[in-house]
C-alpha positions, 0 to 999 in steps of 0.5 A: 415376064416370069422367066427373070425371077425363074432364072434368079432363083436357079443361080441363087440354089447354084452358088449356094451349093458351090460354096457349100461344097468349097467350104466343105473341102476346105474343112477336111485336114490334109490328105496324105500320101504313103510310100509303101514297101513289102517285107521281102527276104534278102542277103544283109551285112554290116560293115565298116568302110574305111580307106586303105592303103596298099603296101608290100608285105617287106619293104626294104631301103637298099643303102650303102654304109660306105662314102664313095663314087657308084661307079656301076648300077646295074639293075633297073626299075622293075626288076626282080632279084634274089638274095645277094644280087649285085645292086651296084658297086662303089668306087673300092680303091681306098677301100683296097689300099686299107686291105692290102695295108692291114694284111701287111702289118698283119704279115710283118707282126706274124714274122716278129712271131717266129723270130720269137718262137724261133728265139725260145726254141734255141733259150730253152735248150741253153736252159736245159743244157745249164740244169744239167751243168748246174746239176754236176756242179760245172755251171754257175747259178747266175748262168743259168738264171740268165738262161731262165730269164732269156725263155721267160722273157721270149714267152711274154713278147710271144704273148704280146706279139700273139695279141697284136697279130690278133688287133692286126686281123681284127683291122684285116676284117675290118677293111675286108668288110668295108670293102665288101661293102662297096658292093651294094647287095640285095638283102631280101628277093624282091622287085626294084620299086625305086632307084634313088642314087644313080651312076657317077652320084657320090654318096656320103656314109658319115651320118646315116646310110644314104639309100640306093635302092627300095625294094619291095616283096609284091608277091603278098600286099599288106592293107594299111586300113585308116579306122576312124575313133567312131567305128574302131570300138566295133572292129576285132581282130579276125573279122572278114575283110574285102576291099576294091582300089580305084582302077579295078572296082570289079575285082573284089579282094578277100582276106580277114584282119590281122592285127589293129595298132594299139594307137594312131600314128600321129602318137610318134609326133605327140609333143606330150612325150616331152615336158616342154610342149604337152599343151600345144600337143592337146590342143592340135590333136582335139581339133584333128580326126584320129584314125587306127590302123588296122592291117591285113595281108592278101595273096599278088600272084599275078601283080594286079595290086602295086604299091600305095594303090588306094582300097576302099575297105568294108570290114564285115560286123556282121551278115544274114543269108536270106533274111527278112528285111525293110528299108531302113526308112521304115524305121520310126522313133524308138519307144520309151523301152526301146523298141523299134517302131514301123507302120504297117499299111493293111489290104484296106489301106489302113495305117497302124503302129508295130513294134518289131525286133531288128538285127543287123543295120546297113543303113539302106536295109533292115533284117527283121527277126520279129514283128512282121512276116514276109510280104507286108506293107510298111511305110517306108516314107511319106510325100508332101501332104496334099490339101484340098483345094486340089481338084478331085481329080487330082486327088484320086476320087473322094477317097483320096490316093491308094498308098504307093508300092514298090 
């Protein structure tokens, strides 16, 4: 019969053209996927972010200058005193023993005084009397130069003895302060942040003032802000400044920076100082990043801000209101003069190259001052290209997929 060669021929015209079309699709490149976004206007800033950390604007270490027993503490933690507050009190007998001494021998040498001046009143009277004998010839000159030496001597012991009652209330002084210092005072107004030395401690005063208590002024904060080497080139004084700590990252802080330390902190243990070590100091420091501190001062009314709290800081290089801006991933390799590149995606889905002007950078977003206008498409990425030998399904028809928005 005739239908076998019939049925033949139809299979033989079908995968011909299957294998046409196959070859056909394998033959065209790979198509590509655009992720697309539109030119929008949008507030920018620049910043720095550096870590912080959050000081009392006056910390003070209470000590004691003088060797003893504390026999009363008499504040607590939390605190708050003024200017001349007892702290606490130090076992003062030797201290009084040494007073009541020093005013003794101070009163003994003032009683050496007035029998001195006591003895040149009664001298020099004997010498007036022997001048007007010697005058009418009825004294002799020997009796009236021994009254002379009698004033002139009583004179110079008043003079040693009024230096001695000066040395003598110079130790008065002395051991008034010492004891004076048994009661530990507060220097500044300020809050007791830490109490060191407890009641019945002994405390020694020989090498260095052992310390007390810390106070600490929590009205102000000072922000000690760590700025890396990388970015410290870029910051100035008088820059806007805000920042956050950990436990409130809703309340934004506000202030400007005040001052930027000349170097980093690590230079007070710098061996170069001395001659001996200069090339361990080198090499120790190239291996370790190096941070400067910038510091800044914000107003603790009610005080939310404790010491030594953490602060994520931004530091503001710069900022735009309401400026035109693309993703910072839309931004394609600098030409050869420098200029910024992006891809821009027309109403027809085709992709052309722009060379446009870009100001501020916050790496997510770009302010655009020129090249582009407000609702145009860049390219702001690209998805895995896909071949062919997807179905045409898949790929969105013969004309591949539209480019993707947001």
């Amino acid at each position: 019969m005739r239908i076998w060669p019939l049925t033949s021929g139809l299979l033989v015209v079908l995968f011909a053209s299957s294998g046409y079309w196959g070859w056909q699709s394998l033959a065209k490149p790979p198509e590509a996927a655009y992720v697309t976004a539109t030119v929008k206007r949008q507030d920018i800033e620049q910043t720095v972010l550096a870590n912080g950390t959050l000081r009392p604007v006056r910390l003070v270490a209470v000590g004691s200058q003088t060797s003893g027993r504390i026999t009363d503490m008499l504040v607590e933690l939390g605190d708050t005193v003024q200017t001349g507050d007892l702290i606490a009190r130090i076992d003062d007998q030797t201290q009084e023993n040494s007073l009541k001494t020093s005013k003794a021998a101070l009163s003994n040498i003032e009683g050496q005084l007035e029998e001195k001046q006591a003895n040149l009143d009664l001298y020099e009277k004997t010498l007036a009397r022997q001048r007007e004998l010697l005058i009418k010839a009825s004294s002799s000159q020997s009796d009236f130069d021994s009254a002379l030496a009698d004033v002139n001597t009583t004179r110079a012991q008043i003079k040693q003895i009024e230096a001695s009652i000066i040395q003598a209330q110079v130790a008065v002084d002395t051991a008034q302060i010492s004891l004076d210092r048994t009661r530990i005072t507060a220097p500044v107004d300020g809050t007791v942040l830490a109490i060191v030395a407890q009641e019945g401690q002994t405390v020694n005063a020989t090498q260095s003032a052992p310390t007390i208590v810390v106070l600490g002024q929590l009205d102000q904060m000072t922000v000690r802000t760590e700025i890396s080497e990388v970015d410290i080139t870029k910051v100035k004084t008088g820059m806007d400044v805000y920042f956050t700590v950990l436990g409130d990252v809703d309340h934004v802080h506000h202030g400007k920076l005040a001052s930027i330390e000349p170097a980093p902190a690590s230079i007070t243990s710098d061996s170069a100082l001395a001659s001996s070590s200069s090339s361990s100091s080198s090499s120790s420091s190239s291996s370790s990043a190096i941070y400067y501190y910038g510091n800044f001062t914000v107003p603790n009314p009610d005080g939310a801000l404790l010491t030594y709290m953490t602060a994520e800081v931004h530091i503001v290089l710069g900022e735009a209101k309401n400026a035109l801006t693309i993703p910072a991933s839309a931004l394609g390799p600098k030409t050869a003069d420098g200029h910024d590149v992006v891809r821009v995606v027309d109403d027809k889905g085709q992709v052309s190259q722009r060379e446009i002007e870009v100001g501020l950078n916050d790496k997510v977003s770009v302010e655009v001052l020129s090249g582009l206008t407000l609702g145009e498409r860049v390219v702001a990425g690209e998805l895995v290209a896909k071949t062919n030998s997807d179905s045409v399904a898949d790929r969105g028809g013969p004309g591949g997929p539209p480019p993707m928005g947001f």
